[in-house]
C-alpha positions in Angstrom: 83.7 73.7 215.4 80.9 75.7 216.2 83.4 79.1 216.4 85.1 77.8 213.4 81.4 77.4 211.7 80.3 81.1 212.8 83.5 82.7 211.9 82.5 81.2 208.4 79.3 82.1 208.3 80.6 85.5 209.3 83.1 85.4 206.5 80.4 84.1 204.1 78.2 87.1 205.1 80.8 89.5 205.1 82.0 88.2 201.7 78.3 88.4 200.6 77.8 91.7 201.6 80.8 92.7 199.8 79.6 90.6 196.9 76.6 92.6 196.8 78.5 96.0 197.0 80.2 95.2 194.6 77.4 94.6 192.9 75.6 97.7 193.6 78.3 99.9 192.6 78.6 98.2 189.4 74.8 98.5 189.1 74.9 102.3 190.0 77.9 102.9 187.6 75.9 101.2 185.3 73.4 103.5 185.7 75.1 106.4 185.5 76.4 105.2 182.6 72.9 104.5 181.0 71.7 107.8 182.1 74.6 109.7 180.9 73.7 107.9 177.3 70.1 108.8 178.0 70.7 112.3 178.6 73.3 112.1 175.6 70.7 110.7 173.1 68.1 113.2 174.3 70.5 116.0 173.6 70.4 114.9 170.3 67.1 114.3 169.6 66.8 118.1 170.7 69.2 119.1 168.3 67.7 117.1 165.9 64.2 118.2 166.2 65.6 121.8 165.9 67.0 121.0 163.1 63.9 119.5 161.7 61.8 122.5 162.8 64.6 124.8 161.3 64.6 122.9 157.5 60.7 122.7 157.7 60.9 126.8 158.3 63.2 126.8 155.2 61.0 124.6 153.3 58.0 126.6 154.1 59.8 129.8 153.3 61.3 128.2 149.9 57.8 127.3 148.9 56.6 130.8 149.3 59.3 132.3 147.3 58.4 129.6 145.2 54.7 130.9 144.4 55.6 134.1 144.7 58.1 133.6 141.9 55.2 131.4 140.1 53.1 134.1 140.2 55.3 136.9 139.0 56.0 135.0 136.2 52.4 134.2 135.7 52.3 137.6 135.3 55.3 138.7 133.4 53.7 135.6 130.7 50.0 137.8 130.7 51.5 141.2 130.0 53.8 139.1 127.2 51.3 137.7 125.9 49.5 141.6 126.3 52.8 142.6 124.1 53.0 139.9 121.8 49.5 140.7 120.6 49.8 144.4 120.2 53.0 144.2 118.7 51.0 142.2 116.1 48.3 144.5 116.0 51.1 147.1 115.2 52.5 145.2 113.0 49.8 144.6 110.8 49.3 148.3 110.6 52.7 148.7 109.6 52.7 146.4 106.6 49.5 147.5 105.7 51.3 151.2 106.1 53.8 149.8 103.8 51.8 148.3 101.4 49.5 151.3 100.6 53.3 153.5 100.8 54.3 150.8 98.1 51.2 151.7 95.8 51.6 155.2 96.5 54.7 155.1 95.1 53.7 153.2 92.3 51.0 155.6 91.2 52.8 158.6 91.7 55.9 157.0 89.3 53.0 157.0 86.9 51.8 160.2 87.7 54.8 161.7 87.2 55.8 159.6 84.1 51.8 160.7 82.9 52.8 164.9 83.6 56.4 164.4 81.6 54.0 163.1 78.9 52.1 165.7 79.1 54.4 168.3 79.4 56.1 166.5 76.4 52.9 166.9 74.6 51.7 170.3 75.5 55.5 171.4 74.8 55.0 169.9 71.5 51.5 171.3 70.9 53.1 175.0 72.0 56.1 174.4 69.5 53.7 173.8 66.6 51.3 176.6 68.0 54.3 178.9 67.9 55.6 177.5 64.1 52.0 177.9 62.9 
């Protein structure tokens, strides 16, 4: 019996130990496992951060265009503005320039309407001069 009791207990063990290798190895592929995800998820976290640091670079670049756009047109709205105003300026000369082109046509119509008169008259007076 006592054989028979330490050939179990020699089974039992040997069973345990391979009970527990078993174990391990699962454990350890486990691991492996769980690192390779590790080393997977960190890959990606790179990449994402990258990615992240690339848009961000983008962005900052976009908002500078941005400004520098803004501030173009901020200009391009001062010297239009600068345009607008002398292109009033110009014209109010012009229809002012009009207006006094207007009257001078007006008065020299009359003038000229006053001289056939005239003529008229002094053609007359030079007829009856001539008659007399």
């Amino acid at each position: 019996l006592q054989k028979e009791l330490l050939k179990y207990k020699q089974e039992a063990r040997n069973l345990q130990g391979i009970k527990i290798t078993f174990f391990q190895d699962a454990l350890q592929q486990r691991l492996i496992q769980q690192d390779a995800s590790v080393l997977q998820l960190k890959q990606e976290l790179l990449r994402a951060n990258m990615d992240k640091e690339e848009l961000h670079n983008q962005n900052v670049d976009l908002q500078r265009k941005v400004e520098e756009r803004n501030r173009l047109l901020a200009e391009y709205k001062k010297e239009l503005g600068q345009k607008d105003w002398h292109l009033q300026q110009r014209q109010t000369k012009l229809d002012e320039m009009l207006r006094q082109l207007s009257e001078a046509s007006y008065q020299q119509v009359d003038l000229e309407r006053e001289l056939e008169h005239k003529e008229a008259l002094l053609a007359h007076c030079m007829k009856r001069e001539a008659e007399e």
